[in-house]
C-alpha positions as CSV (number, residue, x, y, z in Angstrom):
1,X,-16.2,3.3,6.3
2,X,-15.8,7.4,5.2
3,X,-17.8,9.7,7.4
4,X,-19.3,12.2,5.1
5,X,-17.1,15.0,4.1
6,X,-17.6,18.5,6.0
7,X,-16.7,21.5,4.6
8,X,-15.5,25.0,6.8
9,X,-18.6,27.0,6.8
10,X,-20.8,24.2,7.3
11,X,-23.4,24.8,9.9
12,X,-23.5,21.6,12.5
13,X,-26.9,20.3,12.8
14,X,-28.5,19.8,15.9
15,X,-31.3,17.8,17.1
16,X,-34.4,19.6,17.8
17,X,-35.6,19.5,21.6
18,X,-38.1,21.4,23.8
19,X,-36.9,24.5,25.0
20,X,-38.1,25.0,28.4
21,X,-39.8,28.7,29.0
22,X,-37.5,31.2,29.6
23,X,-39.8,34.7,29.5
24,X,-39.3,36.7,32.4
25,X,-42.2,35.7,34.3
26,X,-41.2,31.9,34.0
27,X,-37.3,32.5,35.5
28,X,-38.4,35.0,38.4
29,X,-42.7,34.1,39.2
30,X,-42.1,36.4,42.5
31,X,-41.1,39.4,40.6
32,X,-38.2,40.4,42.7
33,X,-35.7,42.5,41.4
34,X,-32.8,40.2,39.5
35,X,-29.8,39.5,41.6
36,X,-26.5,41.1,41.3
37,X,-24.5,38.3,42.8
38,X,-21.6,37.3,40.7
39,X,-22.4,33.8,39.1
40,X,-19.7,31.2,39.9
41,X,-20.9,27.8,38.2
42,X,-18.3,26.4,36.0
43,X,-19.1,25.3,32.8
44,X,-18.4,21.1,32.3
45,X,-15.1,21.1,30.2
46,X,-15.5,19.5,26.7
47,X,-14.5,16.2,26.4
48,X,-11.5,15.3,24.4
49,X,-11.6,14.9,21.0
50,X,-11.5,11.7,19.4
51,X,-8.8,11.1,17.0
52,X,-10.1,9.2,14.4
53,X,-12.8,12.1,13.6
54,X,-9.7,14.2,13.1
55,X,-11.1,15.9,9.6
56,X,-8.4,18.6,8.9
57,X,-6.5,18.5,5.9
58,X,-2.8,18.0,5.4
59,X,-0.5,17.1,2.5
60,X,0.8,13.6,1.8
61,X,4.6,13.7,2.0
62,X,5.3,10.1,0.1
63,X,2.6,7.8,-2.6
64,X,2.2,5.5,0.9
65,X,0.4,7.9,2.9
66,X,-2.3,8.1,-0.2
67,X,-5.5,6.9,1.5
68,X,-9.0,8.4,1.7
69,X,-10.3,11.2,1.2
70,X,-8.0,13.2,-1.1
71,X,-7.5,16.7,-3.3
72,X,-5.5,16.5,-6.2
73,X,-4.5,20.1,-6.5
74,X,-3.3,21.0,-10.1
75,X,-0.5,24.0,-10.4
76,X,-2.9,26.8,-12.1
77,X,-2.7,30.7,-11.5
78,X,-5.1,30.4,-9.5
79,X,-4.7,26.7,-7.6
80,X,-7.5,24.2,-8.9
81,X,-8.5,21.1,-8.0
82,X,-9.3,17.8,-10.1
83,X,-12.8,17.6,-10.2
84,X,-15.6,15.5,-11.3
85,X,-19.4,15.7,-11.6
86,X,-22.3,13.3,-11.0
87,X,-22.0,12.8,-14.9
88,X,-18.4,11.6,-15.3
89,X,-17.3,15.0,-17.0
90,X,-13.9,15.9,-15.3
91,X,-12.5,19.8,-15.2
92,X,-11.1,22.0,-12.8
93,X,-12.6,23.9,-10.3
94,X,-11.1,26.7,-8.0
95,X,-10.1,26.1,-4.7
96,X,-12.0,28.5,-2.4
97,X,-10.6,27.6,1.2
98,X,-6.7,28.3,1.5
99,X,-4.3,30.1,3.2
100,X,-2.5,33.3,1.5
101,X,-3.2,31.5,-2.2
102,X,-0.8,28.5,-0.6
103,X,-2.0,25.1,-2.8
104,X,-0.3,23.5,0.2
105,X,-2.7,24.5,3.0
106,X,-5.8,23.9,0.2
107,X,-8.8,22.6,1.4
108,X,-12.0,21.4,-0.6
109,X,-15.3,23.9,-1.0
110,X,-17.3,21.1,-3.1
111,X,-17.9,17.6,-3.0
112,X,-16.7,17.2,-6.5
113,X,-13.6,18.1,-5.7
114,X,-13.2,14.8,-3.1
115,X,-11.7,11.6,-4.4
116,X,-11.5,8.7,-2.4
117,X,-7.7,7.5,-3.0
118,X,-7.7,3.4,-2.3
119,X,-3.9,1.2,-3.1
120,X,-4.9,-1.5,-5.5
121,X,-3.8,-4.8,-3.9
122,X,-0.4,-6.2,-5.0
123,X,0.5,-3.4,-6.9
124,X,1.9,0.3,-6.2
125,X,-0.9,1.3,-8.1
126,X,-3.7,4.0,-6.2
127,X,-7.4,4.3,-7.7
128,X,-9.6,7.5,-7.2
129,X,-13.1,7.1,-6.6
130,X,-15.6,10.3,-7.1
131,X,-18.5,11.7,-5.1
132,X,-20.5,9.9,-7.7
133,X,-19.2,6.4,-7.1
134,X,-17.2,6.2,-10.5
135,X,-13.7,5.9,-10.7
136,X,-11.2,8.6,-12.3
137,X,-10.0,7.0,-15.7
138,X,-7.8,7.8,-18.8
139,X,-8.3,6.5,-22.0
140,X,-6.0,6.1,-25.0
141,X,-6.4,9.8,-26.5
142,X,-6.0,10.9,-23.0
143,X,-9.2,12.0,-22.3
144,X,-10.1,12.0,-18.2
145,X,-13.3,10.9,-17.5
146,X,-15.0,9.2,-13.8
147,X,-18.0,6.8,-15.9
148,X,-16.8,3.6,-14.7
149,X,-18.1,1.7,-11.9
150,X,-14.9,-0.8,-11.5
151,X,-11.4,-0.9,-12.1
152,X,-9.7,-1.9,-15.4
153,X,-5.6,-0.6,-16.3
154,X,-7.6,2.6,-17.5
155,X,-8.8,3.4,-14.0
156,X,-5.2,3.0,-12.2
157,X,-2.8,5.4,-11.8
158,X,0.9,5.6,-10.3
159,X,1.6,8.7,-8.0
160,X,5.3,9.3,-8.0
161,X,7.1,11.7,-5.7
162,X,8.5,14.7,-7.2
163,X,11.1,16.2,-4.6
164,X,12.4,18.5,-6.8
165,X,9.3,20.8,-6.6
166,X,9.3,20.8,-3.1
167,X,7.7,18.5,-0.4
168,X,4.3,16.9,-1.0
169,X,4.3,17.4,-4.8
170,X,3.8,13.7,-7.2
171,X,3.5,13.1,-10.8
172,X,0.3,11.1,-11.2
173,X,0.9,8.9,-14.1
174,X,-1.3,6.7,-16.5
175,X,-0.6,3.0,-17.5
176,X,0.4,3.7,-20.6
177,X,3.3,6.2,-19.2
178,X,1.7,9.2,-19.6
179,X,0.7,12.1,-17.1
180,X,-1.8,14.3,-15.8
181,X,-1.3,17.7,-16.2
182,X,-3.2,21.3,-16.8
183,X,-3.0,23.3,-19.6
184,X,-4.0,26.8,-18.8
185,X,-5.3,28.9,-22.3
186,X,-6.4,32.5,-22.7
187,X,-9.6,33.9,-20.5
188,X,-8.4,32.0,-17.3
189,X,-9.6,28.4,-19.0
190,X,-7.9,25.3,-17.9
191,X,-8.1,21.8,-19.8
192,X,-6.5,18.7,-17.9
193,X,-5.4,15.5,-19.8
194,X,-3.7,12.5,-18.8
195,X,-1.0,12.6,-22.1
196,X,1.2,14.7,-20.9
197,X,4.9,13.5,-21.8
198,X,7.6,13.5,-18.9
199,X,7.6,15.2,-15.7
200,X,7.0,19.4,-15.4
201,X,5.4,21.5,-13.3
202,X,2.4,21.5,-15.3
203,X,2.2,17.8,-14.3
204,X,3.1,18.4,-10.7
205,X,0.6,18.1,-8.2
206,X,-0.1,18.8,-4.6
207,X,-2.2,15.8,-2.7
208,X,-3.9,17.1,0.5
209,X,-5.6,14.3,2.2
210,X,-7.6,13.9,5.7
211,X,-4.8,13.9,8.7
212,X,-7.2,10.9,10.4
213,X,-6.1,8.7,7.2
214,X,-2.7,9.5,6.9
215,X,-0.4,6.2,8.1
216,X,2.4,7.7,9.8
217,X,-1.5,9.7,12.3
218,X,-3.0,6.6,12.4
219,X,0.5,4.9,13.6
220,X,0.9,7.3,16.3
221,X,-2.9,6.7,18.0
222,X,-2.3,3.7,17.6
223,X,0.7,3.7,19.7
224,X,-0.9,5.8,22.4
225,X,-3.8,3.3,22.2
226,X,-1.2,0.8,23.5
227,X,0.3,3.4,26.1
228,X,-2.5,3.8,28.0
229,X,-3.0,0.9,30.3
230,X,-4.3,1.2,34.2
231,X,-2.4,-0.5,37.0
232,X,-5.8,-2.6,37.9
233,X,-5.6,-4.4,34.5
234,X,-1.9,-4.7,35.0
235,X,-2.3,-6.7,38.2
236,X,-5.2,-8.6,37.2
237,X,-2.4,-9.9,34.9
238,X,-0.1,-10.4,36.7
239,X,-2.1,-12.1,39.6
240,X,-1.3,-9.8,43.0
241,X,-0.5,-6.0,44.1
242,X,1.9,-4.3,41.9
243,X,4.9,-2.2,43.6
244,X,4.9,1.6,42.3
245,X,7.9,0.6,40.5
246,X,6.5,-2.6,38.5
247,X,4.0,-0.3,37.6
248,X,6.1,2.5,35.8
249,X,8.6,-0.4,34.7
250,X,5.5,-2.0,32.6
251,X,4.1,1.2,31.2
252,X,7.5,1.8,30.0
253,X,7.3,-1.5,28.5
254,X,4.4,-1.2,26.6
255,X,5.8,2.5,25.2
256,X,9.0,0.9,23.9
257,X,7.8,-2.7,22.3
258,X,8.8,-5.0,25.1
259,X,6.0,-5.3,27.0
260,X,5.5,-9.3,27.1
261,X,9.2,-9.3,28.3
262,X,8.9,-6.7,31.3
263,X,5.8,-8.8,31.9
264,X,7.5,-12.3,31.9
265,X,10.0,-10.9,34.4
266,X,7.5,-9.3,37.1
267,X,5.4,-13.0,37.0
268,X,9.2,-14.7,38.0
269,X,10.0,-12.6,40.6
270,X,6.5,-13.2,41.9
271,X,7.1,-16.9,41.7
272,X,10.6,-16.3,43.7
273,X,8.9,-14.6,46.0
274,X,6.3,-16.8,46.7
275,X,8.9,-19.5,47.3
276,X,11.3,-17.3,49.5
């Protein structure tokens, strides 16, 4: 399931609660004079974030890590971003949060800016779902439009890396071979269509995506996940007290894949040792 999108700026909402009464009279009844002791209580640390509510943006580097949550930022003087309102039109819409003008360190301002990228099964394939619950689509004039509510051939889309405009840019193409691409005209307007012919850099995109989505993020938690493992579970599995060193042995084990064999080993030499 997608958490709703935040955006920077957003103010965090916060459940209300009775404030307890803090005048003066309430925090010193006797009257005395406030002390001038140094106050030593130490704040309770934070507790650690949790990874999967890891909301920042970062570029995809290959069509695989295309998942969730995306920006497809179009190359425009200034950067833009695909966008879509709630109904179906698509245009462009400038990107507000970045870094120095960078498209690459783009982040979105407006909901109609978000599309939720999802691989269609059995194919290499991506759809993009807007705010609105339509999908992006592109129709045989190609005219981009986000009106339908399931997907047909007009409503998938190939993203295909473009390494030769630097890391993290794709061409997204139609089904019927064509791609999508901004034409900038005079007074700063933009139109995007899906007909553009071949690969340039009008066609060249940058997809930023949420990092808690991204495959290679997800791979490494999950792999940490795994890591962590305390030496009372790893004794109620094996059966007895664990040595210091069957300990670190098995926590290796599960780091490097070969856990059940470490494991395996430790249960014979109890077994010898019972028998000794």
């Amino acid at each position: 399931m997608v958490k709703p999108l935040t955006f920077k700026g957003d103010k965090k909402s916060s459940k209300k609660r009775k404030r307890p009464d803090t005048t003066a009279d309430s925090l010193n009844p006797t009257n005395d004079a406030p002390s001038t002791d140094l106050t030593t209580t130490t704040p309770a640390p934070a507790p650690p974030a949790d990874p999967s509510d890891d909301d920042t943006w970062v570029t995809a580097d290959t069509p695989a890590d295309i998942t969730g949550p995306i920006v497809l930022v179009l190359p425009t003087t200034p950067p833009t971003a695909l966008s879509s309102d709630a109904n179906g039109k698509v245009f462009t819409l400038p990107l507000e949060n970045m870094l120095n003008s960078d498209p690459s360190t783009a982040e979105p301002h407006d909901v109609r800016q978000v599309w939720v990228a999802t691989r269609i099964a059995g194919t290499d394939g991506h759809s993009f779902k807007g705010h609105h619950g339509r999908y992006l689509s592109c129709d045989k004039f190609g005219v981009l439009s986000a009106t339908r509510e399931a997907i047909s051939p007009e409503e998938t889309f190939q993203c295909v890396a473009v390494p030769e405009y630097g890391g993290g840019a794709f061409g997204v193409q139609t089904q019927r071979e064509g791609f999508v691409a901004a034409e900038e005209g005079g007074k700063g307007t933009v139109e995007v269509r899906g007909d553009a012919e071949g690969m340039a850099f009008k066609s060249t995109l940058r997809v930023r995506m949420q990092a808690r989505f991204k495959p290679r993020v997800k791979r490494n938690r999950e792999e940490k996940a795994r890591e962590k493992v305390s030496r009372k579970e790893l004794e109620e599995v094996v059966g007895r007290r664990l040595e210091e060193g069957e300990v670190k042995t098995l926590k290796r084990a599960r780091k490097e894949g070969n856990y059940h064999e470490a494991l395996l080993d430790v249960k014979v030499k109890s077994k010898h040792d019972k028998f000794a």
